[in-house]
Structures are given as C-alpha cells and as structure tokens.
mmJSON file of the N, C-alpha and C atoms, coordinates in Angstrom:
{"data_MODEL":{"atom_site":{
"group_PDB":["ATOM","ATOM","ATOM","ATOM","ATOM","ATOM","ATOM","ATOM","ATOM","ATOM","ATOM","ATOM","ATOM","ATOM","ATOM","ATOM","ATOM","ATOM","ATOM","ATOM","ATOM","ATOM","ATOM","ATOM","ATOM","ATOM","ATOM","ATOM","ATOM","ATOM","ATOM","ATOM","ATOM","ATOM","ATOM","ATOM","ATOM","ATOM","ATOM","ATOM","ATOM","ATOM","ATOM","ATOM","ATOM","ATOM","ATOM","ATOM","ATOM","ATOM","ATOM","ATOM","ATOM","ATOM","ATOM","ATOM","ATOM","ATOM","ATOM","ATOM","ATOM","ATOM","ATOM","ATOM","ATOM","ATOM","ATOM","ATOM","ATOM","ATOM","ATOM","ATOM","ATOM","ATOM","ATOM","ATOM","ATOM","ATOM","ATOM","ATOM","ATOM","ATOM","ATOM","ATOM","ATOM","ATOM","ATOM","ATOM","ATOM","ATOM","ATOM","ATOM","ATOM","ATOM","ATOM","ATOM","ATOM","ATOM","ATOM","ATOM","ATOM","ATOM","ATOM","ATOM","ATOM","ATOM","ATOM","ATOM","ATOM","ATOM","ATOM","ATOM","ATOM","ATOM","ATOM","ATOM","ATOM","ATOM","ATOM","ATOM","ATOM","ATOM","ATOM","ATOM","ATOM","ATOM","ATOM","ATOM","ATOM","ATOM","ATOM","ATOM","ATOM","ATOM","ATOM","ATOM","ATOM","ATOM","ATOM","ATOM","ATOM","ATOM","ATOM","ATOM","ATOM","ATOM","ATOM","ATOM","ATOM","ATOM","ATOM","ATOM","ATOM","ATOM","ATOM","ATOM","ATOM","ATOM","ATOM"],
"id":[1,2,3,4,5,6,7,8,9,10,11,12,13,14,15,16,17,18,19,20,21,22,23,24,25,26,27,28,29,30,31,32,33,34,35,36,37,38,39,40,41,42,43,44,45,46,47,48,49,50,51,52,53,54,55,56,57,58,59,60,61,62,63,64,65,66,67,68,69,70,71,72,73,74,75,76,77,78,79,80,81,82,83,84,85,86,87,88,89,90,91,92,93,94,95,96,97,98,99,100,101,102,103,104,105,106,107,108,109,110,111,112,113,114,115,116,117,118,119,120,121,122,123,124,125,126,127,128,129,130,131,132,133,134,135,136,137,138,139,140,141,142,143,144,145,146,147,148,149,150,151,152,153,154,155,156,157,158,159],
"type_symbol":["N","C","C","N","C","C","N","C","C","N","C","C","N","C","C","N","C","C","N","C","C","N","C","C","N","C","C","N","C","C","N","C","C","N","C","C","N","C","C","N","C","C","N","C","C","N","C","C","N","C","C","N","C","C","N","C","C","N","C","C","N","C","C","N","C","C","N","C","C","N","C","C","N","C","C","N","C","C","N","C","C","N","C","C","N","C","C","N","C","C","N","C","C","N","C","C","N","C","C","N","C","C","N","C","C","N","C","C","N","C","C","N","C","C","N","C","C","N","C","C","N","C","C","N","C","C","N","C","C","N","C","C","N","C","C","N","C","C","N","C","C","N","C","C","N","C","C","N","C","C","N","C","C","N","C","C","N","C","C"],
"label_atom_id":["N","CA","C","N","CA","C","N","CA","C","N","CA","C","N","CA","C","N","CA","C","N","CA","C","N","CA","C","N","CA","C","N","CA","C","N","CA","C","N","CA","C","N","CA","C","N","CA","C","N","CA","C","N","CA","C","N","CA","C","N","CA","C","N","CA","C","N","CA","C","N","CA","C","N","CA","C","N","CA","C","N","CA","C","N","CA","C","N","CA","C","N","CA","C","N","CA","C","N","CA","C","N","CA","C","N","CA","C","N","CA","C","N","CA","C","N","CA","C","N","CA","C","N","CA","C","N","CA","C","N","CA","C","N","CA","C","N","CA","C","N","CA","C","N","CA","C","N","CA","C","N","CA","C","N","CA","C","N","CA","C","N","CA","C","N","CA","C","N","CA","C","N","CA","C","N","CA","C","N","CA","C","N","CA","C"],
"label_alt_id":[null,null,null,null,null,null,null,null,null,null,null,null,null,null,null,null,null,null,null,null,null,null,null,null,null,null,null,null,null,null,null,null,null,null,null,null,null,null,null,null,null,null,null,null,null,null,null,null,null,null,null,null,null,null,null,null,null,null,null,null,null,null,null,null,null,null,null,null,null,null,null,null,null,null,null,null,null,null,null,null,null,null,null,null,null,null,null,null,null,null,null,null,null,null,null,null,null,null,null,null,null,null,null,null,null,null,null,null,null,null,null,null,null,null,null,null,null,null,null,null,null,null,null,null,null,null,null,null,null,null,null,null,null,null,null,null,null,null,null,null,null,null,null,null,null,null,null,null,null,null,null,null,null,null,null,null,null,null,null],
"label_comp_id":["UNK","UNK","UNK","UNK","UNK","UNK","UNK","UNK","UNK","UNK","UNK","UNK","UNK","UNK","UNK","UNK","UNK","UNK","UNK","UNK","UNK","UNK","UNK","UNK","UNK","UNK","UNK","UNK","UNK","UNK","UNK","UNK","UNK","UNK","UNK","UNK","UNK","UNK","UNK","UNK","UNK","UNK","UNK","UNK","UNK","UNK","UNK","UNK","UNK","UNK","UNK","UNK","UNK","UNK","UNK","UNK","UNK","UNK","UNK","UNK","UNK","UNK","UNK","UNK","UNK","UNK","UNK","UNK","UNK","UNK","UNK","UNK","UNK","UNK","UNK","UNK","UNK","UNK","UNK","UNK","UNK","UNK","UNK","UNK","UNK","UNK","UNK","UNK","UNK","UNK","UNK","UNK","UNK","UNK","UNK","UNK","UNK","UNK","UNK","UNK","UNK","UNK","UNK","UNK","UNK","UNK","UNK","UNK","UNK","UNK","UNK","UNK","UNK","UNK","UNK","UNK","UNK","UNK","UNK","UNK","UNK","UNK","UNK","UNK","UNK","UNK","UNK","UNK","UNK","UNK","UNK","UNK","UNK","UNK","UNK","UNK","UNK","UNK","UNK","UNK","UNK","UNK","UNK","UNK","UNK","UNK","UNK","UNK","UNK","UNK","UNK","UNK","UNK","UNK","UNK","UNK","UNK","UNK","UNK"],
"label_asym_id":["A","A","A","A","A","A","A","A","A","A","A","A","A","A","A","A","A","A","A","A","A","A","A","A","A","A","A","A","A","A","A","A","A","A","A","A","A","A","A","A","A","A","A","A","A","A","A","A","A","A","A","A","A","A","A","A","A","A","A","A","A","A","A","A","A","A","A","A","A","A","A","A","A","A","A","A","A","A","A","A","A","A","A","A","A","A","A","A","A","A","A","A","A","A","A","A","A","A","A","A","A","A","A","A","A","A","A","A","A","A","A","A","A","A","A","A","A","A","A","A","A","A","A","A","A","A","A","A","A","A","A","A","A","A","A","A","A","A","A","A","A","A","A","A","A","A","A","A","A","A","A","A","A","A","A","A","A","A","A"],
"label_entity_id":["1","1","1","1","1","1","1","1","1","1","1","1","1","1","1","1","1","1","1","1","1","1","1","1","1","1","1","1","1","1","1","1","1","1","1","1","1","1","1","1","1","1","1","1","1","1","1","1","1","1","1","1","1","1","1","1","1","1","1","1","1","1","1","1","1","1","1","1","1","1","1","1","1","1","1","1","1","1","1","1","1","1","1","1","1","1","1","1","1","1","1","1","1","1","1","1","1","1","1","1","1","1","1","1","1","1","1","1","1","1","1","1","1","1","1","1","1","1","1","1","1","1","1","1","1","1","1","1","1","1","1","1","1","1","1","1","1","1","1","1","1","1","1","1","1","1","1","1","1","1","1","1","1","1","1","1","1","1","1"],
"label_seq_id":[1,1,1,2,2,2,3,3,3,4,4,4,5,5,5,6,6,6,7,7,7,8,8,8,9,9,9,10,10,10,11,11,11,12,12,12,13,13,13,14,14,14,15,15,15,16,16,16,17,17,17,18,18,18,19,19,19,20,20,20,21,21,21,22,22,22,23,23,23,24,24,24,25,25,25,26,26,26,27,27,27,28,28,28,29,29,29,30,30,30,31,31,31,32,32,32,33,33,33,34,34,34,35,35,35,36,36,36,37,37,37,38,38,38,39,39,39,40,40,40,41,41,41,42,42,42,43,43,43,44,44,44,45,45,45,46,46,46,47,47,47,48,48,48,49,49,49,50,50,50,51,51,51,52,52,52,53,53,53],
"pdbx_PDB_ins_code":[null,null,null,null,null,null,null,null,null,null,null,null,null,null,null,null,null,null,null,null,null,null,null,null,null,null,null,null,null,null,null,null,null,null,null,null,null,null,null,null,null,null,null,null,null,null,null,null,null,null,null,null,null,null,null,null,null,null,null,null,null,null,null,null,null,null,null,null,null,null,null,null,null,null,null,null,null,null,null,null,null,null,null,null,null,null,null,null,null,null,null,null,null,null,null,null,null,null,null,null,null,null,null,null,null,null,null,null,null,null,null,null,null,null,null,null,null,null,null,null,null,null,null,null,null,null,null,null,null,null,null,null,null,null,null,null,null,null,null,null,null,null,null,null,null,null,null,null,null,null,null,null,null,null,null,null,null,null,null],
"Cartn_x":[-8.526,-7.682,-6.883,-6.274,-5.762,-6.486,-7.697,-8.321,-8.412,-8.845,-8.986,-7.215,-6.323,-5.181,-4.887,-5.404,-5.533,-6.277,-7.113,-8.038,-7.384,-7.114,-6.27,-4.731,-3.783,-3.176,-3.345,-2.079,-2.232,-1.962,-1.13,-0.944,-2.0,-3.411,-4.643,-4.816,-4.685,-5.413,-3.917,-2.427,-1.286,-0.988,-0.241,-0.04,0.929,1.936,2.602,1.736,0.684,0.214,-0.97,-1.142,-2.491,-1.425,-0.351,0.463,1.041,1.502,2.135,1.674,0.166,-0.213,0.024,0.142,0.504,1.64,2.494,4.049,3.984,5.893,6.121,6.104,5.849,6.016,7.213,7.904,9.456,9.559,8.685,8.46,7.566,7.329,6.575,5.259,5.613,5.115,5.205,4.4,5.265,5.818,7.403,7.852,8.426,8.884,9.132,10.673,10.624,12.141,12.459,13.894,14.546,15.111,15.009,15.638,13.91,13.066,11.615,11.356,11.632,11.529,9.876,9.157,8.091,7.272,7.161,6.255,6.647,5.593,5.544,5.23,6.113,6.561,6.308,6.161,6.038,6.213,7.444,8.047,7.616,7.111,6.593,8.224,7.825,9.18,8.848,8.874,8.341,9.061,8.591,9.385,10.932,11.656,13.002,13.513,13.123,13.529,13.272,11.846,11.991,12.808,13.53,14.597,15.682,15.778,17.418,17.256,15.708,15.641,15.528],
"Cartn_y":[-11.172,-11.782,-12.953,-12.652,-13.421,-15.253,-15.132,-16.247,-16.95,-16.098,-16.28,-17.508,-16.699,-17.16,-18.545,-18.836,-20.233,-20.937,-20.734,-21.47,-22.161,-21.537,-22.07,-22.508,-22.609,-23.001,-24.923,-25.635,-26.836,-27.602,-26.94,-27.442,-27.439,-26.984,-26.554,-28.09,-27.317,-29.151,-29.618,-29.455,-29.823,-28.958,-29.389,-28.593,-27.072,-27.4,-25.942,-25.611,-26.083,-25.056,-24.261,-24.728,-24.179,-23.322,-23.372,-22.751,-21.466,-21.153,-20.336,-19.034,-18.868,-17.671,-16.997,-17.808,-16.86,-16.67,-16.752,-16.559,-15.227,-14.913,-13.762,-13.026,-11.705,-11.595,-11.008,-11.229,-10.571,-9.185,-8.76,-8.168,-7.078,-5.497,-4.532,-5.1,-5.825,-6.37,-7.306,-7.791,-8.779,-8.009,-9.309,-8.547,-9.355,-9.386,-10.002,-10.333,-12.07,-12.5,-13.151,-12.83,-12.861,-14.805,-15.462,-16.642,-17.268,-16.606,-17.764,-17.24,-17.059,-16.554,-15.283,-15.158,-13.624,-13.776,-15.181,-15.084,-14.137,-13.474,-12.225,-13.242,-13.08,-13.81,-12.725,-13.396,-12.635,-13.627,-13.608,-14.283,-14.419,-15.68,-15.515,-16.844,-16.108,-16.694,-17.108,-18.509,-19.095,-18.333,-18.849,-18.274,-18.358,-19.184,-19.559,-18.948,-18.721,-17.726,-16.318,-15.766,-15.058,-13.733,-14.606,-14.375,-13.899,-14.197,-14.001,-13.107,-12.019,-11.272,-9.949],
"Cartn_z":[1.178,0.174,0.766,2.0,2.559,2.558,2.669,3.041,1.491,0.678,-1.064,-1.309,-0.936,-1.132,-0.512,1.232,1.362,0.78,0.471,-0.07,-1.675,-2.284,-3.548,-3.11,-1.985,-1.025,-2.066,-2.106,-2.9,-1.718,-0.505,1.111,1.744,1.615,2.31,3.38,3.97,5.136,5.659,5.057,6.015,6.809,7.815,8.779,8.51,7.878,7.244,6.269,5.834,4.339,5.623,6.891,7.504,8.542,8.703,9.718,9.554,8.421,7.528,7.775,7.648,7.474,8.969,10.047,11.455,11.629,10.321,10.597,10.42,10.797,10.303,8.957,8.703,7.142,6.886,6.071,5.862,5.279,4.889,3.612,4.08,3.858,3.044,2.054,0.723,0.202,-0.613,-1.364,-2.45,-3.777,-4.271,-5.029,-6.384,-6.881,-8.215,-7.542,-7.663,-7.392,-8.518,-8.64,-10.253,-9.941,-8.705,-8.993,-9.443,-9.243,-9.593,-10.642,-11.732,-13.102,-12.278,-12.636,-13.169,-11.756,-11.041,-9.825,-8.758,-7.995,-7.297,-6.009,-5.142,-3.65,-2.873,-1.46,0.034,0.457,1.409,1.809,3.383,4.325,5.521,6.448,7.731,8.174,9.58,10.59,11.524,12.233,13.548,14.733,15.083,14.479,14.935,13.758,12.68,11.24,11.233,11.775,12.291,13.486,14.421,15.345,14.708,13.611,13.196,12.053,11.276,10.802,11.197],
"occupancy":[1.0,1.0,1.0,1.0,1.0,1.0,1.0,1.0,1.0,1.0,1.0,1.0,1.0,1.0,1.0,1.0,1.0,1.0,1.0,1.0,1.0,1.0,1.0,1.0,1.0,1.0,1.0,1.0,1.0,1.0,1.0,1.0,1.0,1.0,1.0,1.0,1.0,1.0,1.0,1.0,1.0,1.0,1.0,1.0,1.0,1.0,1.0,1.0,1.0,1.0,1.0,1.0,1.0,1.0,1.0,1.0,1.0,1.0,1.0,1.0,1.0,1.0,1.0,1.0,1.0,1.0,1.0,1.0,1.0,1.0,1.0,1.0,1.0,1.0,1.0,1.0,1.0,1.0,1.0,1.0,1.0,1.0,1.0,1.0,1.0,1.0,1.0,1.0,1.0,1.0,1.0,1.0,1.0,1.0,1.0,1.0,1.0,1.0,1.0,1.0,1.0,1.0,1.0,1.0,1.0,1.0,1.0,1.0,1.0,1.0,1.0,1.0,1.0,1.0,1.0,1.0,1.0,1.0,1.0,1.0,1.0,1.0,1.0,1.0,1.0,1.0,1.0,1.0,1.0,1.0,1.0,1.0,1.0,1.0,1.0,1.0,1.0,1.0,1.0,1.0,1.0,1.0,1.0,1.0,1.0,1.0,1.0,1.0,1.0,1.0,1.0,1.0,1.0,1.0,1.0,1.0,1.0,1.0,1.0],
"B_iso_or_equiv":[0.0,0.0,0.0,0.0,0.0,0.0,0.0,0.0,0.0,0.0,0.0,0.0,0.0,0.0,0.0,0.0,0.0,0.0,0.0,0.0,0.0,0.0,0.0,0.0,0.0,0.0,0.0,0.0,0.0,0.0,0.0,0.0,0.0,0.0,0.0,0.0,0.0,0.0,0.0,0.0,0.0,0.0,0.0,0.0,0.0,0.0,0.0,0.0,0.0,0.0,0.0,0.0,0.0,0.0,0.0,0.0,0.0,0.0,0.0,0.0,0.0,0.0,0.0,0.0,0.0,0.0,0.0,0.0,0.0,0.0,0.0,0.0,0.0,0.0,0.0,0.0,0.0,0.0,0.0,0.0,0.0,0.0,0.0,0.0,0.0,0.0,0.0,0.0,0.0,0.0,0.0,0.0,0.0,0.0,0.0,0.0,0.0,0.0,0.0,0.0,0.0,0.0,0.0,0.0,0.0,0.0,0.0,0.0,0.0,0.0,0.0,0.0,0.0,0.0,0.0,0.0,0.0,0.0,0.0,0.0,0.0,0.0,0.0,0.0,0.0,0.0,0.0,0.0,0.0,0.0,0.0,0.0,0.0,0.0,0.0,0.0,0.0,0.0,0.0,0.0,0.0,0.0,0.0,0.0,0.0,0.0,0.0,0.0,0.0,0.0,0.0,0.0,0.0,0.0,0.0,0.0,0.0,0.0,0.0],
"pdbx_formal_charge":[null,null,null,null,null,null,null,null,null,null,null,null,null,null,null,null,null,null,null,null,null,null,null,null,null,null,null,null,null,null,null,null,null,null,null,null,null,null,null,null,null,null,null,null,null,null,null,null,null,null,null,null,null,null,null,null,null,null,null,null,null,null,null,null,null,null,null,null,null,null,null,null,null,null,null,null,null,null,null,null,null,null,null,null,null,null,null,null,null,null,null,null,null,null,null,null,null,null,null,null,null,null,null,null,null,null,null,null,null,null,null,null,null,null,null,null,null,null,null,null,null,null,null,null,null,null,null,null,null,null,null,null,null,null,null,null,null,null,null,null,null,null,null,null,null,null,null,null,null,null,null,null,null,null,null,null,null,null,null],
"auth_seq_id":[1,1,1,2,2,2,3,3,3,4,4,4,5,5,5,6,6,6,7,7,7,8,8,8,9,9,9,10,10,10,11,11,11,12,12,12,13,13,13,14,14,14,15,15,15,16,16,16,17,17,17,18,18,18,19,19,19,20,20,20,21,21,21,22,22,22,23,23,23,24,24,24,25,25,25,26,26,26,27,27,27,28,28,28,29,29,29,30,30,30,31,31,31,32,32,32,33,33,33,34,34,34,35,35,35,36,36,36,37,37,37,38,38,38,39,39,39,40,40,40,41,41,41,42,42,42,43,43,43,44,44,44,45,45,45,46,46,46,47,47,47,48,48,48,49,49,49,50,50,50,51,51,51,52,52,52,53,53,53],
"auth_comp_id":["UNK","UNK","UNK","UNK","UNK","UNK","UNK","UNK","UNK","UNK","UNK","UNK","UNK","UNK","UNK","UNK","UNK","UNK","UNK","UNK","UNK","UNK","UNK","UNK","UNK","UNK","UNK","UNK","UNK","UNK","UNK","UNK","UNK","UNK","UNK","UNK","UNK","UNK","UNK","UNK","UNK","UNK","UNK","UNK","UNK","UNK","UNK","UNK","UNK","UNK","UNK","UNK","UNK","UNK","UNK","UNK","UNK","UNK","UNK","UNK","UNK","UNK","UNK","UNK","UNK","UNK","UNK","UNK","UNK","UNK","UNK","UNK","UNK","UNK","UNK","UNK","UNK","UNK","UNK","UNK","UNK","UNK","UNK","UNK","UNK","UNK","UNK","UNK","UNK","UNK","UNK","UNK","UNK","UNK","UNK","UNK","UNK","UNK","UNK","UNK","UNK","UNK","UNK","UNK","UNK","UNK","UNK","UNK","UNK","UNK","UNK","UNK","UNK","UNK","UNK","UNK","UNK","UNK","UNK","UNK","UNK","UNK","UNK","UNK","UNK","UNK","UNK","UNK","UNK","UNK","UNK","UNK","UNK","UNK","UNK","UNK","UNK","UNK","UNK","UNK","UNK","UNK","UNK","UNK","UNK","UNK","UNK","UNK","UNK","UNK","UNK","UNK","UNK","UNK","UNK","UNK","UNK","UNK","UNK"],
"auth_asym_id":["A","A","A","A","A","A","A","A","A","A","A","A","A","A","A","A","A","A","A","A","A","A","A","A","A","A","A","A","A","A","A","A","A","A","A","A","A","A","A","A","A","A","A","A","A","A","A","A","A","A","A","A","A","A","A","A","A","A","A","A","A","A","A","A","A","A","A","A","A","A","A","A","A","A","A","A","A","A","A","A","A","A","A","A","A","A","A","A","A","A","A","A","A","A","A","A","A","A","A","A","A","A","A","A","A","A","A","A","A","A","A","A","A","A","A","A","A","A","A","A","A","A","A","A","A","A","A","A","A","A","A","A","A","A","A","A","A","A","A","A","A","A","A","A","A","A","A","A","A","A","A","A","A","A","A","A","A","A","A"],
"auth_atom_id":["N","CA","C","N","CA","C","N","CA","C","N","CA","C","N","CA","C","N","CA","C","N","CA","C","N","CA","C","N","CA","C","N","CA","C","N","CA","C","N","CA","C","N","CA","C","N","CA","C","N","CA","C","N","CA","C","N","CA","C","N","CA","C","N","CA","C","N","CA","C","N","CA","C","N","CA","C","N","CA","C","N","CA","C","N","CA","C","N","CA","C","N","CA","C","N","CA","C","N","CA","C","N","CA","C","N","CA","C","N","CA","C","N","CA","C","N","CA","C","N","CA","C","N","CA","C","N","CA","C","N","CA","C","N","CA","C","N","CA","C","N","CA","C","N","CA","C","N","CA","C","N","CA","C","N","CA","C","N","CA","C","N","CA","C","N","CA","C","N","CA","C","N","CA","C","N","CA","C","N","CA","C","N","CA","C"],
"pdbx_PDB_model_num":[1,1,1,1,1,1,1,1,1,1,1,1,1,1,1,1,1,1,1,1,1,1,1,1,1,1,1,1,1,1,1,1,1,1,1,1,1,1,1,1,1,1,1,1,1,1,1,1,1,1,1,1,1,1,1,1,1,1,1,1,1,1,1,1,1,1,1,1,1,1,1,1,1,1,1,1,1,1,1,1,1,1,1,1,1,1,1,1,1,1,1,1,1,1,1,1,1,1,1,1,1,1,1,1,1,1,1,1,1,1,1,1,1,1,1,1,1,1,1,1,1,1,1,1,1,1,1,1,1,1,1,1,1,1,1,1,1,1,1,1,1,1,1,1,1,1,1,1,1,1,1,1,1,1,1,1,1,1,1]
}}}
C-alpha cells in the first residue's frame, strides 16, 4: 500500500515528497483530524522532529 500511496503522492519526483516515507511515523495509525475537516492523516516526522517526540 505504501508504494500505491507514493505513487498518487502530487510531490512524487521532489525531494520531500520522495523523502518522507523514511521518516518517522508519529502515530499507531491514521486518524481523523478535526482541524482538516473528514481527511484521515498519519502524520510522519524527520529526524530533528522526530527527537523531540
């Protein structure tokens, strides 16, 4: 799925839309966030964002 998901990725080919996926994941799973109206997020977090979770 993972790969399904870059692939439709609108960043596909920049360097953060191709970087992202070796980040950290914040998350259990994805979840419904009430500030993005109904979209279901998983939130991924680089190395220096990472550190401080």
């Amino acid at each position: 799925m993972k790969d399904a998901l870059a692939q439709g990725d609108p960043r596909q080919g920049d360097a953060t839309g191709s970087a992202y996926r070796n980040w950290t994941v914040t998350a259990i799973s994805a979840d419904v966030q009430g500030a993005h109206g109904k979209h279901v997020l998983l939130i991924y977090a680089n190395d220096i964002a990472a550190n401080s979770i």
